[in-house]
Every structure is written in C-alpha cells, then in structure tokens.
N, C-alpha and C positions, 0 to 999 in steps of 0.2 A: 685240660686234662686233670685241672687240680679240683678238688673240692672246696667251697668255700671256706677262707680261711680270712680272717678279718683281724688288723689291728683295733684293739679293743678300744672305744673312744677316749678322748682326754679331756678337759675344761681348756688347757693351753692353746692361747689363741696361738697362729701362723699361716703359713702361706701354704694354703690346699689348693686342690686341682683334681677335676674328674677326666676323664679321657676313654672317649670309644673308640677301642682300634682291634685290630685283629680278630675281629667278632666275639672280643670280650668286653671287659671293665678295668681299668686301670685308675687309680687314684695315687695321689701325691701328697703324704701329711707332712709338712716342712716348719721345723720347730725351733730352726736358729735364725733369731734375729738380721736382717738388712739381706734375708736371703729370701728373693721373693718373682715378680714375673716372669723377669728374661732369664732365670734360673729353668723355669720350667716350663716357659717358650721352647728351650732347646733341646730340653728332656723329652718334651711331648713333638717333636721336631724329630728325632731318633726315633721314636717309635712308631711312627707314623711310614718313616724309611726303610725301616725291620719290615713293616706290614708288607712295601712294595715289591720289596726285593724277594721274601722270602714266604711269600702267600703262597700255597699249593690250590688256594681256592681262585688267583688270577692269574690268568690265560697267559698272558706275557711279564710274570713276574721271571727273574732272572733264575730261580729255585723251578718255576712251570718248566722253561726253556732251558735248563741241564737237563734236569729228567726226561725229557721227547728227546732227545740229542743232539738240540738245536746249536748249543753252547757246550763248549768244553770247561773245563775247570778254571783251565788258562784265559778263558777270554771271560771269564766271571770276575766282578768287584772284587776286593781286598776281604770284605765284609764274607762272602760269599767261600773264600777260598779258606778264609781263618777259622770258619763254623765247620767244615770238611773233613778240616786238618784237627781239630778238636774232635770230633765225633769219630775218627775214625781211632783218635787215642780212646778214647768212652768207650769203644768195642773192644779193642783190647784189652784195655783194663776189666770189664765187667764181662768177661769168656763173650759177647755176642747178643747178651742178652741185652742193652742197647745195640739198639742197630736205627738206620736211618732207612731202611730198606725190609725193615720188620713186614709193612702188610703188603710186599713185591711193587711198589713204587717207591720214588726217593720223596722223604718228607723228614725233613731235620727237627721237625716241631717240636720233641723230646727234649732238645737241646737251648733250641733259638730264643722260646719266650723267657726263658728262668735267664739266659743270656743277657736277652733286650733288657728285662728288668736291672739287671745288676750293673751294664754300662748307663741307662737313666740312671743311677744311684747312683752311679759315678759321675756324672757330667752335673750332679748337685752337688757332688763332695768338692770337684772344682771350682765351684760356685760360690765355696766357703763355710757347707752346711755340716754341721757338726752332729746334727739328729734329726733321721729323718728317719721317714719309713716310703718304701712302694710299693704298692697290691696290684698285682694283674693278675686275674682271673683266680685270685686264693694264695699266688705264689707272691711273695712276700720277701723283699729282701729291705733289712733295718740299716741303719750307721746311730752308732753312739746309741742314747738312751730317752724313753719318751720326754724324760726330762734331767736333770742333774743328779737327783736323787732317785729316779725312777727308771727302772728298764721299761722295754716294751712287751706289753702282753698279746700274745698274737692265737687269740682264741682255734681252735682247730674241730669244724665239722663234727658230726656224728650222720653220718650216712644211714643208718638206721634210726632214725630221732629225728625228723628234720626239726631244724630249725634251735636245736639244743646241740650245745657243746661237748666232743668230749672229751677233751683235754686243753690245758692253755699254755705254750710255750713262753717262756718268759725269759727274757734274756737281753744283750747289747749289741750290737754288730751280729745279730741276729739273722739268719736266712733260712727261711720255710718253705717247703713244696709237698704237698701230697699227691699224690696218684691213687684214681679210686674209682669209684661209679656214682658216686655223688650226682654228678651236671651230665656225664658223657655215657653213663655205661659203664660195662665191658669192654670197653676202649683196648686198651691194653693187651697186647698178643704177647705170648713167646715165640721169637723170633725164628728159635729152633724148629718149632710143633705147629707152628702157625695158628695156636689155639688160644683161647684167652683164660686164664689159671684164676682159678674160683675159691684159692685158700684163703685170698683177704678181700675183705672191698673197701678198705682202707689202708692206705700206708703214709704215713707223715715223717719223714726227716728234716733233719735240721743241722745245719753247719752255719759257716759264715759265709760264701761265695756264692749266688745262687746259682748261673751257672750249671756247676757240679753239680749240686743238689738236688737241683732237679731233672736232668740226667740220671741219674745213682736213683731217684726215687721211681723214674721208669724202669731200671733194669729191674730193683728187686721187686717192684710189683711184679712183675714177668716171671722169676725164679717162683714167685708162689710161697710152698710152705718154707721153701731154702731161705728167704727174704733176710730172716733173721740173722741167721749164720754169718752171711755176707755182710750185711752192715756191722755187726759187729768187727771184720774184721778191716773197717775202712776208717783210716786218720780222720779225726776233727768233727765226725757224722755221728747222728743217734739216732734212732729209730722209732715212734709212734705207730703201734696197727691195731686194727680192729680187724675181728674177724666173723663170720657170716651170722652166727648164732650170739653175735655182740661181746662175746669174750677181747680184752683186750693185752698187748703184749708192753713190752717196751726194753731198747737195751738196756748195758749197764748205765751208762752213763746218761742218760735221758733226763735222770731227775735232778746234773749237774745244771 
C-alpha cells in the first residue's frame, strides 16, 4: 500500500538481506557489528509466519478462515487476536476511518505489514543491533542511526515523477509509511462512503513505531482533504503530502 520508499544507500559494510514475502520486497541493512545470520534467519522466519497466518490471498490462512466464519476470535493465534484487539483501538481512535472491514471483507493488511516490519526490527534489536534499518514494500522502520554520526535518510517517492524524489526523511529511531497510488492505485476507500478520496495521492508519515504509523497513514489517506488536520493533532507523527496537481504540504513539525 506504500509507495516506494528507500533507505538511501551507505559505503558501511554489514549484514544485509533481501526477502520476498507477502508479494512484496522486504530488505534488512544491519550496521552493528557481531550482528549477523541467525539475526536475520529469525526476522525473515517472522515474516514469513505473518505471511501465513495473516494472507487474505491464502485459502487457509488463519485471517482467510475468520473472515468465511470458520474460526472465531477465540480459537485464533495469540498473533491473530493481538492485531484485532489493536485495530479495533486504530478505529476508535481514528473516528473509523481505519477500519479492517473498510472494502466489506475482514483484511487487517492496513495494520499487519507496518506491524510485521517493526517486530523483525525488534527481534534484531534482541540480537544486539544498535542500527539498523527494514523496508518492506516502502514502509520503513530504522533503530539508532545509519552510522554514529549519521542518521538515516529514508528518500520518499514522488508519484508523479517516477523514479525522482520528493522529499527525504532524515532521522534516528526513524519510522516511515506512505499510502498512495504509487504501486496500488486507488487502493485506499473511505470506510464511511465506500469511495476512494482523490485529495492526495500521496501521504507520508513519520513517527517512531511503525505499527501506528502505518495505520494513521491509512486512516488519513481516507479522511482526504481533512488528512492534514488530523495528523496534526496526533502525539509523535508528522506528515508529508503530495497532491494531485503536485502541490505539496507538510505539518509543523515535519522539518524537525
């Protein structure tokens, strides 16, 4: 759902990793020393488990079998029950406009990848890794800094430009998600209207937890021209948009 979003390369060598899962791209730049395979054996291990449990594209994933009503809540993983219980605080919190139920099937995908991403970042922080970065599919969740003295610059699309930037997040403990039409479309409905809101076709946030982030970066794609409002009034988030005729915004605090 995200537009491509890239950590910008480095010379520092470390322990990288590509990984095709969830019918995207996922990559692993890992920048602290003695921190290396079975690091990211188990990260790419997790996301591979995300993929099974939680694919609306396979027939017997356990996310397939809630939705038909083959399974209740109760007889679903821990993993399964704890994304739920998460999404259904993300609707309240954001009036509705996340919703896991937005295009009249259950599909948590709003929530899950920018999740999956930010527990692999967790299961290297275990590992001992002090700076790393993870990209899956644009969404982007950092720890620490590209180097000692250096943040992470985490380049961000331009939907209308392929292939040129139009903005570069630069930061520590850093986490990106845009929602756009970039890769997908019009993806993106308002849950309310069941329509898809044509005020932006790009929206980039940025917090620390990706998670959140990319939740919150679905709702306010959906609110449309409101987008801005709202993120202005949410703790620790800032906001990056483009809009149709390439005009672009940004909240207060974006250029901290």
């Amino acid at each position: 759902m995200s537009a491509p979003i890239t950590a910008l390369p480095s010379p520092t060598p470390g322990a990288r990793r590509v990984v095709h899962c969830m019918g995207t791209v996922f990559s692993f730049d890992v920048r602290t020393a003695g921190v290396g395979q079975a690091a990211l054996d188990e990260a790419e291990r997790w996301l591979h488990r995300v993929d099974e449990v939680f694919s609306t594209y396979r027939e017997h994933s356990e996310i397939s079998r809630l939705g038909r009503g083959e399974l209740t809540a109760a007889d679903c993983s821990d993993e399964v029950r704890h994304v739920l219980a998460e999404c259904a605080r993300l609707e309240v919190a954001t009036h509705g406009f996340f919703s896991i139920r937005a295009t009249g099937r259950l599909d948590p995908s709003g929530y899950v990848k920018g999740w999956a991403i930010e527990r692999a970042s967790d299961i290297l922080v275990a590992h001992g890794s002090t700076s790393h970065c993870v990209n899956g599919g644009g969404d982007v969740q950092s720890v620490g800094g590209a180097a000692a003295d250096r943040p992470w610059r985490i380049g961000i699309a331009d939907p209308l430009r392929p292939r040129t930037l139009a903005a570069i997040a630069v930061g520590r403990d850093l986490a990106v998600a845009t929602s756009g039409t970039a890769e997908r479309g019009a993806h993106v409905v308002n849950p309310h209207t069941g329509v898809a809101p044509t005020a932006l076709v790009s929206l980039t946030l940025a917090g620390s937890r990706l998670g959140r982030v990319d939740a919150m970066a679905t709702a306010a794609m959906a609110m449309g021209a409101d987008a801005r409002a709202f993120v202005e009034g949410l703790d620790g988030i800032e906001a990056f948009a483009i809009e149709p005729d390439g005009t672009t915004w940004s909240t207060s605090g974006w250029q901290r």
